[in-house]
N, CA, C and O atoms as a GROMACS GRO file, in nm:
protein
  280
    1UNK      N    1  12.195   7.940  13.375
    1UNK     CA    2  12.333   7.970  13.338
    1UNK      C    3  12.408   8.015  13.464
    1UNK      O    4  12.382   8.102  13.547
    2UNK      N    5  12.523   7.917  13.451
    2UNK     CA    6  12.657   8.028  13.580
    2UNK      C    7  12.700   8.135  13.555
    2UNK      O    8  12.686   8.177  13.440
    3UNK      N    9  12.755   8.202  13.638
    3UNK     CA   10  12.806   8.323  13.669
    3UNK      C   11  12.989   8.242  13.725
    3UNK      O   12  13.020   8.148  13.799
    4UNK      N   13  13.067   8.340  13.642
    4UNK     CA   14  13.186   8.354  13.711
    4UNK      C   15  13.210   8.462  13.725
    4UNK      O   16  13.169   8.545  13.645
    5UNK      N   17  13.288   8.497  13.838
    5UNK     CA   18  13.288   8.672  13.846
    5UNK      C   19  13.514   8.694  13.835
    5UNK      O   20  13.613   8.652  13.894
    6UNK      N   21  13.495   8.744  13.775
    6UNK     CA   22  13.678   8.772  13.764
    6UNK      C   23  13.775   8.828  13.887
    6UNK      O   24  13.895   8.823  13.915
    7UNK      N   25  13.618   8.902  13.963
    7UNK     CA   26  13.708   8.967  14.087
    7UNK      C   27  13.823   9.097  14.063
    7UNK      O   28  13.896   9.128  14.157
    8UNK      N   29  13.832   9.164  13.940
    8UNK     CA   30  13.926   9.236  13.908
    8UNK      C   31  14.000   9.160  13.832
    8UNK      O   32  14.107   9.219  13.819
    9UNK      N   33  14.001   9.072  13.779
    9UNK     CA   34  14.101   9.046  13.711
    9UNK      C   35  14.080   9.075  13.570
    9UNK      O   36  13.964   9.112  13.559
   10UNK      N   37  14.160   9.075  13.415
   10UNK     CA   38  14.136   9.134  13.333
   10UNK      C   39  14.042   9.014  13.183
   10UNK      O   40  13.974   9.035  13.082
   11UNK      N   41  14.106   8.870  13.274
   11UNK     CA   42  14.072   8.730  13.229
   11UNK      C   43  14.090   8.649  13.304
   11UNK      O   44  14.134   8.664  13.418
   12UNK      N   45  14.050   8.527  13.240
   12UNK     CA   46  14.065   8.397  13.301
   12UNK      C   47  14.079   8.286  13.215
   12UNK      O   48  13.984   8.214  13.186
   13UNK      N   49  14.192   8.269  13.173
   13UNK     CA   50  14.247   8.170  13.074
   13UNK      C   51  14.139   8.025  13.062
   13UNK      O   52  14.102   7.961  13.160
   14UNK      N   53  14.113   8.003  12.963
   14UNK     CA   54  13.977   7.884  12.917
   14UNK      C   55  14.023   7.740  13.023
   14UNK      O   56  13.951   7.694  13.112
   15UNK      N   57  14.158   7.690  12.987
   15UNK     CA   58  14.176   7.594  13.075
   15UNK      C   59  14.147   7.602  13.247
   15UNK      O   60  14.107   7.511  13.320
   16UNK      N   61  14.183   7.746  13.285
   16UNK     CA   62  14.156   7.736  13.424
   16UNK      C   63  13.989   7.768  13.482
   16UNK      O   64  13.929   7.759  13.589
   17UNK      N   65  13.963   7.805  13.352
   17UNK     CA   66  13.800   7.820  13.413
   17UNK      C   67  13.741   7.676  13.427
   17UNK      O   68  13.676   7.622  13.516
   18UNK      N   69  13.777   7.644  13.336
   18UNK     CA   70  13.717   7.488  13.319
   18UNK      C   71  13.732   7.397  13.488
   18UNK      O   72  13.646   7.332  13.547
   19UNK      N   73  13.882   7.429  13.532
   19UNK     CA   74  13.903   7.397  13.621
   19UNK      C   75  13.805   7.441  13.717
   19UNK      O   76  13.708   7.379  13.762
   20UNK      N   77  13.863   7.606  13.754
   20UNK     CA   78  13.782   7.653  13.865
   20UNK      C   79  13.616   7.637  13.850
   20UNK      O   80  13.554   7.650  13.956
   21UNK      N   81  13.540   7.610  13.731
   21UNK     CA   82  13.399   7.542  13.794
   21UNK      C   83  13.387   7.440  13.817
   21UNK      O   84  13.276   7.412  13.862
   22UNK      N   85  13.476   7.333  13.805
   22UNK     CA   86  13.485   7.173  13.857
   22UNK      C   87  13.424   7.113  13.755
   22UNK      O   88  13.350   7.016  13.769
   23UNK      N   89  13.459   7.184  13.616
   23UNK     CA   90  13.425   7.064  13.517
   23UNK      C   91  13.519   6.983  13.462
   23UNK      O   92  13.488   6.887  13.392
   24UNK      N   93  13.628   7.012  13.487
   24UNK     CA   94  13.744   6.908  13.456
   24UNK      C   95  13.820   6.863  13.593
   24UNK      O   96  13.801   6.933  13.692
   25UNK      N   97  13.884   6.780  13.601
   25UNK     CA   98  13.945   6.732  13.742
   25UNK      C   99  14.093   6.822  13.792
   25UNK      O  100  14.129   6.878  13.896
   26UNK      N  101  14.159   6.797  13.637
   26UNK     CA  102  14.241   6.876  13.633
   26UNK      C  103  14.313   6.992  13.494
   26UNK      O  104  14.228   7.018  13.408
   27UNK      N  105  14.402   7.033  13.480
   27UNK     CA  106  14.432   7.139  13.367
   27UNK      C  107  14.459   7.026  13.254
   27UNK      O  108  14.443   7.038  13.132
   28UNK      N  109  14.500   6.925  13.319
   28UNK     CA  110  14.549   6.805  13.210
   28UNK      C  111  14.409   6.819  13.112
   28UNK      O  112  14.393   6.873  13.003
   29UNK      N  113  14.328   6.756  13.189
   29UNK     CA  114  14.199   6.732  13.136
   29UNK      C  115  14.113   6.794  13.103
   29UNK      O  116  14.034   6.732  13.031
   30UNK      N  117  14.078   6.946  13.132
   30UNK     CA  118  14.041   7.046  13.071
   30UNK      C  119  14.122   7.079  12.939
   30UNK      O  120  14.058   7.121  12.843
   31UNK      N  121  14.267   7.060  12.930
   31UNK     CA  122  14.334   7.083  12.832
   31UNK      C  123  14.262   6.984  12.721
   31UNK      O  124  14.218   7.027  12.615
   32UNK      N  125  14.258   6.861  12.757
   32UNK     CA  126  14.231   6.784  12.663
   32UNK      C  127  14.098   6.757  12.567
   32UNK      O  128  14.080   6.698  12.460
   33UNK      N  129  14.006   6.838  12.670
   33UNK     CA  130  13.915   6.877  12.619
   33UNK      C  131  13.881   6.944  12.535
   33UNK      O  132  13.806   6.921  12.440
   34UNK      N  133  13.926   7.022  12.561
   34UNK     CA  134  14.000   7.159  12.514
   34UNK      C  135  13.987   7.158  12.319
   34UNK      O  136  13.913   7.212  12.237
   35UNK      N  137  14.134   7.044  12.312
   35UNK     CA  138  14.160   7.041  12.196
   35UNK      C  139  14.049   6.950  12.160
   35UNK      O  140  13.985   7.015  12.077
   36UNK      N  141  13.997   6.851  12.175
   36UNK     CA  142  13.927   6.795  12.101
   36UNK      C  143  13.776   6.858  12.052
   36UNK      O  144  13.685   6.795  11.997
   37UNK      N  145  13.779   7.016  12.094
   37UNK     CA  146  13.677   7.085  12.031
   37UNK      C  147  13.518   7.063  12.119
   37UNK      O  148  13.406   7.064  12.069
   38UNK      N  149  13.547   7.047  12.234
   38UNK     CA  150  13.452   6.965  12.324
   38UNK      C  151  13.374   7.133  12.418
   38UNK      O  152  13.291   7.114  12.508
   39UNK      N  153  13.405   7.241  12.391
   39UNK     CA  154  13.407   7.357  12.446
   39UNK      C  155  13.385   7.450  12.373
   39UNK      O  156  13.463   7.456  12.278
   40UNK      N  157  13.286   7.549  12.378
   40UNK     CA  158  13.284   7.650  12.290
   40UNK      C  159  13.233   7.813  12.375
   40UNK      O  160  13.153   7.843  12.463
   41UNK      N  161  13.294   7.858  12.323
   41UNK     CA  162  13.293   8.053  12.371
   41UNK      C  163  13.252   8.104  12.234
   41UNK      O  164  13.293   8.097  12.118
   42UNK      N  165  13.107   8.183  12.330
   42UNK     CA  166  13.055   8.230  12.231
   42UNK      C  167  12.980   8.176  12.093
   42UNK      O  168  12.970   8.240  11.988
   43UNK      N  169  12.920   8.015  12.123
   43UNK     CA  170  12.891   7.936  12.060
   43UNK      C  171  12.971   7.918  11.921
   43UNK      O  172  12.930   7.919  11.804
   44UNK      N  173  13.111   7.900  11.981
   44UNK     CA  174  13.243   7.856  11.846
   44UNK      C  175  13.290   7.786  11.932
   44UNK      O  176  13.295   7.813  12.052
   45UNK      N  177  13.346   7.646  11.857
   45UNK     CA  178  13.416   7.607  11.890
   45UNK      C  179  13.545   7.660  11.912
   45UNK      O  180  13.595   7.715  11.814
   46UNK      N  181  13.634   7.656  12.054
   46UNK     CA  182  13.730   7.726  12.081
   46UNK      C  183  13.835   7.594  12.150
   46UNK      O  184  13.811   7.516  12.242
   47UNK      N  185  13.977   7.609  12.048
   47UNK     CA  186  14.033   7.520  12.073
   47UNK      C  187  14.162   7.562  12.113
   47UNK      O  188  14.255   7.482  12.110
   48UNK      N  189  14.181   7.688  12.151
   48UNK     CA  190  14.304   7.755  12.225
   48UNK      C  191  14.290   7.760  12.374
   48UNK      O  192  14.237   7.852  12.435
   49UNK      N  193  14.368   7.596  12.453
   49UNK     CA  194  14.356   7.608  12.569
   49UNK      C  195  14.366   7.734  12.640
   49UNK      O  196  14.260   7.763  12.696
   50UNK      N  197  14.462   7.821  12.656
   50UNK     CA  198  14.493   7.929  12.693
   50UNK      C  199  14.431   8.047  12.628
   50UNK      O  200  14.496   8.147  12.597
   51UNK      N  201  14.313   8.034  12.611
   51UNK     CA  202  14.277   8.164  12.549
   51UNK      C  203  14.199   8.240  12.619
   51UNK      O  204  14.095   8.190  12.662
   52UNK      N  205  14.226   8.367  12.643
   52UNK     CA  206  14.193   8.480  12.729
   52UNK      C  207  14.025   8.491  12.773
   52UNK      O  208  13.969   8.579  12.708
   53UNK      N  209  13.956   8.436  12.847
   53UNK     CA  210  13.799   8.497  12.863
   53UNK      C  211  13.814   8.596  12.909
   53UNK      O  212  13.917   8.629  12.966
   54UNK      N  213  13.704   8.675  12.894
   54UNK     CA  214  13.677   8.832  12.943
   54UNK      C  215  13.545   8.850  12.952
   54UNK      O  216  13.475   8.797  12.866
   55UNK      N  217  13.489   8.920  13.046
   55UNK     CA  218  13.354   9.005  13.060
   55UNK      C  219  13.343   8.969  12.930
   55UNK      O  220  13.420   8.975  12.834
   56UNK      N  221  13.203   8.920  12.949
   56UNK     CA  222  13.088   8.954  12.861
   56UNK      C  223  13.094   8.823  12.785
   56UNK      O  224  13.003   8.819  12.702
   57UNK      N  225  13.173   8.713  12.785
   57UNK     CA  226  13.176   8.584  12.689
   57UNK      C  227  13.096   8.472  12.796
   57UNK      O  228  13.078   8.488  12.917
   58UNK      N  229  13.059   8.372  12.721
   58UNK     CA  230  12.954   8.294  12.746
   58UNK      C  231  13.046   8.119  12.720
   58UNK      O  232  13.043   8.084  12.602
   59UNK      N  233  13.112   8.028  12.807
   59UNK     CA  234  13.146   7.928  12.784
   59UNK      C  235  13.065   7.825  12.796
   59UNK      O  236  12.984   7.805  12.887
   60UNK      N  237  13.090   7.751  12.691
   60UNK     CA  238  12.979   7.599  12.735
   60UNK      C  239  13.048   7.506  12.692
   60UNK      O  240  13.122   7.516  12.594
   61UNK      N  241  13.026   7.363  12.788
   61UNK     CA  242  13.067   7.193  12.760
   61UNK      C  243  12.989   7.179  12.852
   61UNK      O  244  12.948   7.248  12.944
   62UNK      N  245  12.964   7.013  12.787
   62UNK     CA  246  12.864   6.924  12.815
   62UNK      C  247  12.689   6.993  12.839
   62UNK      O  248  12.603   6.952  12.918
   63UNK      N  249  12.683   7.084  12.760
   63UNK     CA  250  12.530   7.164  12.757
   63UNK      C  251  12.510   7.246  12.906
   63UNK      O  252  12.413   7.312  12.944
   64UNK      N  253  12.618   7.221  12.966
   64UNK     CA  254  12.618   7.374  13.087
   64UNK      C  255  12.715   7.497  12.991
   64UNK      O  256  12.792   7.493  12.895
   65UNK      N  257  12.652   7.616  13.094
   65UNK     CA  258  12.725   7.709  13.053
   65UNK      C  259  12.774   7.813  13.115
   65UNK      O  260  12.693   7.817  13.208
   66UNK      N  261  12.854   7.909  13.135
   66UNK     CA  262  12.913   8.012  13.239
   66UNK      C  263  12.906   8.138  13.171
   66UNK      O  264  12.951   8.148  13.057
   67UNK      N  265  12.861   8.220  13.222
   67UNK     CA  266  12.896   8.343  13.161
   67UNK      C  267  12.941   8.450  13.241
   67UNK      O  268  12.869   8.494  13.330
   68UNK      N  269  13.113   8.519  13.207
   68UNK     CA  270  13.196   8.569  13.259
   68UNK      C  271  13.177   8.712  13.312
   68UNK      O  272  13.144   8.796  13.227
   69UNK      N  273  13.192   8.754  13.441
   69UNK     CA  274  13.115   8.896  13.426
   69UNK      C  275  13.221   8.981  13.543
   69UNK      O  276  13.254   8.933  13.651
   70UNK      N  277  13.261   9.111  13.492
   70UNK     CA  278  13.350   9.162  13.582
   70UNK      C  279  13.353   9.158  13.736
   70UNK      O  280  13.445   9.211  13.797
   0.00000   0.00000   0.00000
């Protein structure tokens, strides 16, 4: 499993994570992913591009996964 680290920050919105680990090319396409239920936090499907990650949640697509840590 990955590690993203927030660096201080309080989140990291689902579309841009997607981005910043280089699993989508761009926000377009992370977005689109997005909705088609292709992504899940916290093993749910999560279909709110913009939805807040925080410490301690666990994202996965395509059977990789990240887990968010202050």
């Amino acid at each position: 499993m990955e590690i993203f680290n927030l660096d201080g920050h309080p989140y990291v919105e689902l579309c841009d994570l997607l981005k910043l680990q280089g699993w989508s090319e761009s926000g377009a396409a992370a977005k689109a992913v997005i909705a088609e239920g292709l992504v899940h936090v916290d093993d749910q499907v999560e279909t709110r591009k913009r939805c807040k990650i925080t410490a301690g949640k666990v994202v996965t697509f395509n059977d990789v996964s990240v887990r968010v840590e202050e």
